[in-house]
SEZAMI-991796 format. One line per 5 residues: number of its first residue (from 1); their letters; for each residue x, y, z of N, C-alpha, C. Coordinates in steps of 0.2 Angstrom, whole numbers, plus 2048, in hexadecimal, padded with zeros to 3 digits. Each point is the difference from the previous one (the first is absolute). Example, Ala and Ser with C-alpha at 12.3 -4.5 7.8 and 13.67 -1.06 7.14 Angstrom:
<recs>
1> AS> 842 7E4 827 7FC 806 800 804 806 800; 7FE 805 7FC 804 806 801 7FC 805 803
</recs>
This chain:
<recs>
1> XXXXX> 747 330 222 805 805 7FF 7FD 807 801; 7FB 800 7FE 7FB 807 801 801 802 808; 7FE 7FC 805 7FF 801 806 808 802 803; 805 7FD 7FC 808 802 803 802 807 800; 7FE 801 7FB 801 808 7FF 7FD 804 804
6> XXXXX> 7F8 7FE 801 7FC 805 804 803 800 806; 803 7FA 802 803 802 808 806 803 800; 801 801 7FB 809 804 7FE 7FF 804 801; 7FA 804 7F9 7FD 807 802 7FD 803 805; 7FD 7FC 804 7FF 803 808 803 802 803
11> XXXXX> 806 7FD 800 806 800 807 801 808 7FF; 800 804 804 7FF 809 7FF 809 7FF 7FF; 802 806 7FC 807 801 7FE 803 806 808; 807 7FF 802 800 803 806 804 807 7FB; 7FF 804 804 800 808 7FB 808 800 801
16> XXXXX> 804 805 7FB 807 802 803 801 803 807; 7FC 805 7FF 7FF 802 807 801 7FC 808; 7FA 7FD 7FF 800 7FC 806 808 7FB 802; 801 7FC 7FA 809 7FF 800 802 803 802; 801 806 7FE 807 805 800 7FE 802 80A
21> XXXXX> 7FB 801 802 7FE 801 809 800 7F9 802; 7FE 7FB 7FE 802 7FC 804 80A 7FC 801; 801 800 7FD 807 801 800 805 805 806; 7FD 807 7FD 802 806 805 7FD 803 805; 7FB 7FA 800 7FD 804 807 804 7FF 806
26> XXXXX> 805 7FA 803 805 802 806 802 806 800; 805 803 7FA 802 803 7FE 7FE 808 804; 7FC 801 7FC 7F9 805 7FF 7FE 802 80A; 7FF 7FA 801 7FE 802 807 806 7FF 807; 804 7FC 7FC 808 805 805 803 807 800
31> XXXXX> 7FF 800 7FA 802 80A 7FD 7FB 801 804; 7F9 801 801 7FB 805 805 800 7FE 806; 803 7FB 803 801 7FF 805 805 803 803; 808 7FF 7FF 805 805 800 7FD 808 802; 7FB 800 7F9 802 809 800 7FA 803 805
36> XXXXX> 7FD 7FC 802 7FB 801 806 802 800 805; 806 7FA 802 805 7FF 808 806 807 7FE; 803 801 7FE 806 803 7FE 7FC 807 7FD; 7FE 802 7FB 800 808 7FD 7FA 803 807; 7FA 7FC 7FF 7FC 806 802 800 802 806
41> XXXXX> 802 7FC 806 804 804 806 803 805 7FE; 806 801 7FC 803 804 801 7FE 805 7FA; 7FB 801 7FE 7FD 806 7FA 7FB 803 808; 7FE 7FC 804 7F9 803 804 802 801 807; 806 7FD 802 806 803 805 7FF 807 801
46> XXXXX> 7FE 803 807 800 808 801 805 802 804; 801 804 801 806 807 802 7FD 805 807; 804 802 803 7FF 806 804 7FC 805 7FC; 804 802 7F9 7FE 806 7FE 7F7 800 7FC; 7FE 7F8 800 7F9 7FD 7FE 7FA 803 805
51> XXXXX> 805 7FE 808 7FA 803 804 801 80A 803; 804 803 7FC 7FF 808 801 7F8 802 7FD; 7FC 806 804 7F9 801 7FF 802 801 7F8; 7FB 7FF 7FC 800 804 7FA 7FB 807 7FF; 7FE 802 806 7FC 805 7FE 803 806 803
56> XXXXX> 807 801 7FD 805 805 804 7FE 807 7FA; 7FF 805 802 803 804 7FC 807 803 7FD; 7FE 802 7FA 808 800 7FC 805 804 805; 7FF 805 804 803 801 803 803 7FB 806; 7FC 7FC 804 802 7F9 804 803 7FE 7FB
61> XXXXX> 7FD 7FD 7FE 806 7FB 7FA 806 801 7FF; 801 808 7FD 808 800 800 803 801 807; 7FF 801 806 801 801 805 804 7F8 803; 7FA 7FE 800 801 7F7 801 805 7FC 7F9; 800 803 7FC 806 7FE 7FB 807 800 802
66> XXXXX> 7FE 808 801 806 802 802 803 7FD 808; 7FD 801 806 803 7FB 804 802 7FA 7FF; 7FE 7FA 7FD 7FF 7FA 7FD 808 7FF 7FD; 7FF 805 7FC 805 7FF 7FB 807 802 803; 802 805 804 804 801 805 804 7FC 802
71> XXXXX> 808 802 7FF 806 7FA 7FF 804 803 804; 800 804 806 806 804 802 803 807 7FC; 806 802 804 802 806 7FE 804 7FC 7F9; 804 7FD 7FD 802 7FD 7FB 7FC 7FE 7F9; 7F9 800 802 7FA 7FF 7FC 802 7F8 7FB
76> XXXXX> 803 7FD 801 7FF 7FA 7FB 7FF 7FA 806; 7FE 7FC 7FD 802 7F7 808 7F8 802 801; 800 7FC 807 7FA 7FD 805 7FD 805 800; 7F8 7FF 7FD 7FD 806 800 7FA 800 80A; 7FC 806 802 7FB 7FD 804 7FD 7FA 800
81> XXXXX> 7FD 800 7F9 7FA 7FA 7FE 802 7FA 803; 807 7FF 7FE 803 7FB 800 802 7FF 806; 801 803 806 801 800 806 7FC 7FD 803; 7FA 804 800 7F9 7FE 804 7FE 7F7 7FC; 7FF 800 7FA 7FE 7FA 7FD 807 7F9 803
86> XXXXX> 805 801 802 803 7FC 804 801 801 807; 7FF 801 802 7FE 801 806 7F8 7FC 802; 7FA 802 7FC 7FC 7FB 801 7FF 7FB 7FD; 805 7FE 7FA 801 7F8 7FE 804 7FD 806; 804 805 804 802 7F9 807 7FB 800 806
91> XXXXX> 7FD 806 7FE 7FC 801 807 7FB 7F7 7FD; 7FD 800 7F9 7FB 7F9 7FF 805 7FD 7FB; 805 7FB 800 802 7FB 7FD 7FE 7FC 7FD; 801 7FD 7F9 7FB 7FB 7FD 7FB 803 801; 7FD 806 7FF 7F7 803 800 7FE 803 7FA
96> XXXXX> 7FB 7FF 7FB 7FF 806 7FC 7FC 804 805; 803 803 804 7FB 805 805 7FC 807 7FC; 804 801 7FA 7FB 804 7FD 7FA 7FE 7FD; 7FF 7F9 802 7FC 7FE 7FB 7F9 7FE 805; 802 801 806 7FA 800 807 7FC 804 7FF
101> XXXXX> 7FC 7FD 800 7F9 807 800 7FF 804 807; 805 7FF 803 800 804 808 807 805 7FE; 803 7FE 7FB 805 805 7FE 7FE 808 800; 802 805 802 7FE 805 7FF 808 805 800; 802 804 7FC 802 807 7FF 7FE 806 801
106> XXXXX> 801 804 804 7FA 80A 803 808 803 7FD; 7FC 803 7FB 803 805 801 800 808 800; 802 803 805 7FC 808 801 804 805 7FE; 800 803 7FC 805 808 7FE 7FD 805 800; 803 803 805 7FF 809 803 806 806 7FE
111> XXXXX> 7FB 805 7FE 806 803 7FE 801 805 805; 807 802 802 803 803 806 7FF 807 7FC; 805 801 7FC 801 809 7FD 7FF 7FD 7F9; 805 806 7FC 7FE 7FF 7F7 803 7FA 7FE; 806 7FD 803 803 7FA 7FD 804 7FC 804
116> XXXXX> 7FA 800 807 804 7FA 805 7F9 7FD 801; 800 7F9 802 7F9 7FC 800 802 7FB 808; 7FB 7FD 802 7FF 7FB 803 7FE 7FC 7FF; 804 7F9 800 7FD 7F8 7FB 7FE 7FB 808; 7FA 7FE 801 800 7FD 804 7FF 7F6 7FC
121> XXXXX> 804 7FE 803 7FF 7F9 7FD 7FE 7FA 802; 7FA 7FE 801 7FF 7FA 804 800 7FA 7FC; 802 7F9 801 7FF 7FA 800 7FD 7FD 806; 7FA 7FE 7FD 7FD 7FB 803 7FD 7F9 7FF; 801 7F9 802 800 7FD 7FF 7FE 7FA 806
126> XXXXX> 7FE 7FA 800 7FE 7FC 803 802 7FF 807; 809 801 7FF 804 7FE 807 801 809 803; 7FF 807 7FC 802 805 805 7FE 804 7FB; 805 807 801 801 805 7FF 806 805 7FD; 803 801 7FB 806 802 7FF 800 809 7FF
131> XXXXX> 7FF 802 804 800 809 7FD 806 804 800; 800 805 7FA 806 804 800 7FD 807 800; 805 806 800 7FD 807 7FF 807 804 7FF; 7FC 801 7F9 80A 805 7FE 7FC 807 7FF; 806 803 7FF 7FD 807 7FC 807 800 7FA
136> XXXXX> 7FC 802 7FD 804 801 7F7 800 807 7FF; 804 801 7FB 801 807 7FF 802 800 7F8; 7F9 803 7FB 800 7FB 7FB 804 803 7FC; 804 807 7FF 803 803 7FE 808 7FD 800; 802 800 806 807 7FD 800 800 7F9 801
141> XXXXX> 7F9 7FC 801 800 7FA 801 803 7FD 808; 802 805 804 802 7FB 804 7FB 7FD 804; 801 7FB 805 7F9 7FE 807 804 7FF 806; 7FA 803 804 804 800 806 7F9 7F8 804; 803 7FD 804 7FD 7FC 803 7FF 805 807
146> XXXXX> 7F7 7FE 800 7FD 803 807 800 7FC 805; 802 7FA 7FF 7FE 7FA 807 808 7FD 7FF; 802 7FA 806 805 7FD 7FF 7FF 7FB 7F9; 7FA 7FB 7FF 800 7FD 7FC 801 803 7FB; 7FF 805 7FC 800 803 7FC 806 802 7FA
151> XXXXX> 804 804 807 806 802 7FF 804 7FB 800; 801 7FC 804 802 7F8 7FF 801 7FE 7FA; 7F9 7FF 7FB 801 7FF 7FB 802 805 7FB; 7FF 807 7FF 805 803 7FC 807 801 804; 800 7FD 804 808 7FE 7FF 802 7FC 7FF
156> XXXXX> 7FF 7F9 7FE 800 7FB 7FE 802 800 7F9; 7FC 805 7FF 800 801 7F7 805 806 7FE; 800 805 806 807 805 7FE 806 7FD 800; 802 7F9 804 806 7FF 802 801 7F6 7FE; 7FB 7FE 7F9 800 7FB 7FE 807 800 7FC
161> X> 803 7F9 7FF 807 800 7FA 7FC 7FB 7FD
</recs>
Protein backbone atom coordinates (compact mmCIF):
# COMPACT_ATOMS: atom_id res chain seq x y z
CA UNK A 1 0.00 0.00 0.00
CA UNK A 2 2.92 2.30 0.80
CA UNK A 3 4.37 1.89 -2.59
CA UNK A 4 0.60 3.06 -4.18
CA UNK A 5 0.67 6.15 -2.87
CA UNK A 6 4.21 7.02 -3.90
CA UNK A 7 3.24 6.43 -7.34
CA UNK A 8 0.26 8.64 -6.92
CA UNK A 9 2.48 11.24 -5.31
CA UNK A 10 4.86 11.37 -8.26
CA UNK A 11 2.43 11.85 -11.06
CA UNK A 12 3.30 15.82 -11.21
CA UNK A 13 -0.19 17.86 -10.75
CA UNK A 14 -0.81 19.79 -14.34
CA UNK A 15 -1.03 23.54 -13.20
CA UNK A 16 -4.42 25.64 -13.96
CA UNK A 17 -2.43 27.45 -16.21
CA UNK A 18 -1.25 25.12 -18.51
CA UNK A 19 -5.19 23.88 -18.77
CA UNK A 20 -6.54 26.99 -19.12
CA UNK A 21 -3.54 27.50 -22.64
CA UNK A 22 -3.87 24.17 -23.62
CA UNK A 23 -7.63 24.42 -24.21
CA UNK A 24 -7.22 28.06 -25.84
CA UNK A 25 -4.39 27.74 -27.47
CA UNK A 26 -6.25 27.40 -31.16
CA UNK A 27 -7.94 30.10 -30.13
CA UNK A 28 -5.02 32.21 -29.12
CA UNK A 29 -3.10 31.62 -32.31
CA UNK A 30 -6.08 32.42 -34.87
CA UNK A 31 -6.64 35.86 -33.17
CA UNK A 32 -2.69 36.47 -34.08
CA UNK A 33 -2.99 35.11 -37.09
CA UNK A 34 -5.95 37.15 -38.24
CA UNK A 35 -4.42 40.27 -36.88
CA UNK A 36 -1.12 39.63 -38.64
CA UNK A 37 -3.04 38.90 -42.18
CA UNK A 38 -5.69 41.72 -41.74
CA UNK A 39 -4.57 44.77 -39.28
CA UNK A 40 -0.88 45.13 -39.85
CA UNK A 41 -0.86 45.61 -43.57
CA UNK A 42 -3.07 48.11 -43.28
CA UNK A 43 -1.57 50.02 -39.82
CA UNK A 44 2.10 49.82 -42.16
CA UNK A 45 0.37 50.67 -45.58
CA UNK A 46 2.18 54.01 -46.99
CA UNK A 47 0.81 56.98 -48.88
CA UNK A 48 2.06 59.53 -51.35
CA UNK A 49 2.08 61.97 -48.65
CA UNK A 50 4.84 59.22 -46.68
CA UNK A 51 7.15 59.72 -49.41
CA UNK A 52 7.36 63.91 -49.55
CA UNK A 53 11.19 64.81 -48.28
CA UNK A 54 10.92 65.52 -44.62
CA UNK A 55 13.69 67.97 -44.66
CA UNK A 56 11.67 70.89 -45.99
CA UNK A 57 11.82 73.94 -44.31
CA UNK A 58 8.74 75.56 -42.59
CA UNK A 59 8.40 77.70 -45.07
CA UNK A 60 8.53 74.62 -48.10
CA UNK A 61 6.23 72.85 -45.90
CA UNK A 62 3.52 75.35 -45.94
CA UNK A 63 4.07 76.02 -49.46
CA UNK A 64 3.76 72.30 -50.42
CA UNK A 65 0.66 72.14 -47.97
CA UNK A 66 -0.64 74.45 -49.43
CA UNK A 67 -0.50 73.18 -53.11
CA UNK A 68 -1.41 69.67 -51.96
CA UNK A 69 -4.33 70.73 -50.29
CA UNK A 70 -5.60 72.69 -53.25
CA UNK A 71 -9.33 72.00 -54.17
CA UNK A 72 -10.19 74.54 -56.92
CA UNK A 73 -11.83 77.85 -57.01
CA UNK A 74 -14.90 76.25 -54.84
CA UNK A 75 -12.33 75.13 -52.15
CA UNK A 76 -14.14 71.84 -50.92
CA UNK A 77 -14.21 68.08 -53.07
CA UNK A 78 -11.07 66.57 -54.86
CA UNK A 79 -8.08 68.03 -53.41
CA UNK A 80 -4.23 67.88 -55.69
CA UNK A 81 -3.11 65.09 -53.36
CA UNK A 82 -5.77 63.18 -54.37
CA UNK A 83 -5.37 63.79 -58.09
CA UNK A 84 -1.74 62.88 -58.38
CA UNK A 85 -2.14 59.77 -55.76
CA UNK A 86 -4.91 58.48 -58.37
CA UNK A 87 -3.54 58.93 -61.23
CA UNK A 88 -0.43 56.81 -60.10
CA UNK A 89 -2.62 54.14 -58.30
CA UNK A 90 -3.72 53.52 -62.28
CA UNK A 91 -0.62 54.36 -63.53
CA UNK A 92 0.48 50.76 -60.91
CA UNK A 93 -2.73 48.63 -60.16
CA UNK A 94 -2.69 45.96 -57.47
CA UNK A 95 0.97 47.74 -56.37
CA UNK A 96 1.89 49.01 -53.10
CA UNK A 97 4.30 51.07 -55.19
CA UNK A 98 5.01 53.27 -52.41
CA UNK A 99 6.36 50.67 -50.72
CA UNK A 100 9.30 49.99 -53.56
CA UNK A 101 12.36 50.91 -52.50
CA UNK A 102 13.02 52.38 -56.08
CA UNK A 103 10.03 54.63 -55.16
CA UNK A 104 11.17 58.12 -55.07
CA UNK A 105 9.23 61.70 -54.61
CA UNK A 106 11.76 65.39 -55.42
CA UNK A 107 10.38 67.82 -54.45
CA UNK A 108 11.91 71.39 -55.38
CA UNK A 109 10.42 74.96 -54.02
CA UNK A 110 11.61 78.14 -55.42
CA UNK A 111 10.51 81.33 -54.51
CA UNK A 112 9.60 83.63 -57.56
CA UNK A 113 8.73 87.19 -55.55
CA UNK A 114 7.28 87.77 -51.94
CA UNK A 115 4.27 85.21 -52.33
CA UNK A 116 4.50 83.25 -55.61
CA UNK A 117 6.64 79.95 -55.52
CA UNK A 118 7.79 77.23 -57.91
CA UNK A 119 6.72 73.60 -56.84
CA UNK A 120 8.53 71.26 -58.91
CA UNK A 121 7.35 67.59 -58.40
CA UNK A 122 8.87 64.55 -59.56
CA UNK A 123 7.77 60.86 -59.08
CA UNK A 124 9.97 58.36 -59.75
CA UNK A 125 9.60 54.85 -59.76
CA UNK A 126 10.58 51.52 -61.32
CA UNK A 127 8.59 51.79 -64.70
CA UNK A 128 9.12 55.85 -65.45
CA UNK A 129 8.82 59.28 -64.36
CA UNK A 130 5.72 61.41 -63.40
CA UNK A 131 6.68 65.39 -63.26
CA UNK A 132 4.66 68.35 -62.61
CA UNK A 133 5.51 72.24 -62.28
CA UNK A 134 2.98 74.61 -60.79
CA UNK A 135 3.48 78.10 -59.56
CA UNK A 136 1.22 78.94 -56.53
CA UNK A 137 0.50 82.04 -55.27
CA UNK A 138 0.34 81.57 -51.45
CA UNK A 139 -1.65 84.56 -50.67
CA UNK A 140 -4.79 83.98 -52.72
CA UNK A 141 -3.98 80.36 -53.12
CA UNK A 142 -4.34 80.07 -56.69
CA UNK A 143 -1.90 77.58 -59.30
CA UNK A 144 -1.20 78.03 -62.38
CA UNK A 145 0.16 74.77 -64.22
CA UNK A 146 3.66 75.47 -66.14
CA UNK A 147 3.55 72.37 -68.49
CA UNK A 148 0.50 70.54 -70.06
CA UNK A 149 0.55 67.76 -67.53
CA UNK A 150 0.25 69.84 -64.89
CA UNK A 151 -2.38 72.06 -65.81
CA UNK A 152 -4.20 69.08 -66.98
CA UNK A 153 -4.24 68.16 -63.64
CA UNK A 154 -5.35 71.36 -61.90
CA UNK A 155 -7.92 71.06 -64.04
CA UNK A 156 -9.12 68.10 -63.33
CA UNK A 157 -9.47 69.25 -59.78
CA UNK A 158 -10.93 72.85 -60.69
CA UNK A 159 -13.71 71.08 -62.71
CA UNK A 160 -14.21 67.76 -60.57
CA UNK A 161 -18.22 67.03 -59.46
Amino acid sequence: MVRDSKKKEEKPKESPFKKFLKKRAPVYLAVIAIFIVFVVPQITKSDLQDKFPENLSEEDQLVLDSLMSYSGPDREGYTLIEAISNQINEEYPNEQIYDNKKTIVDVSISKLDEQNYQVLFNFESYKGSIQYDWNIDIQTGTVKGNDEGSQNMKNLVDFYD
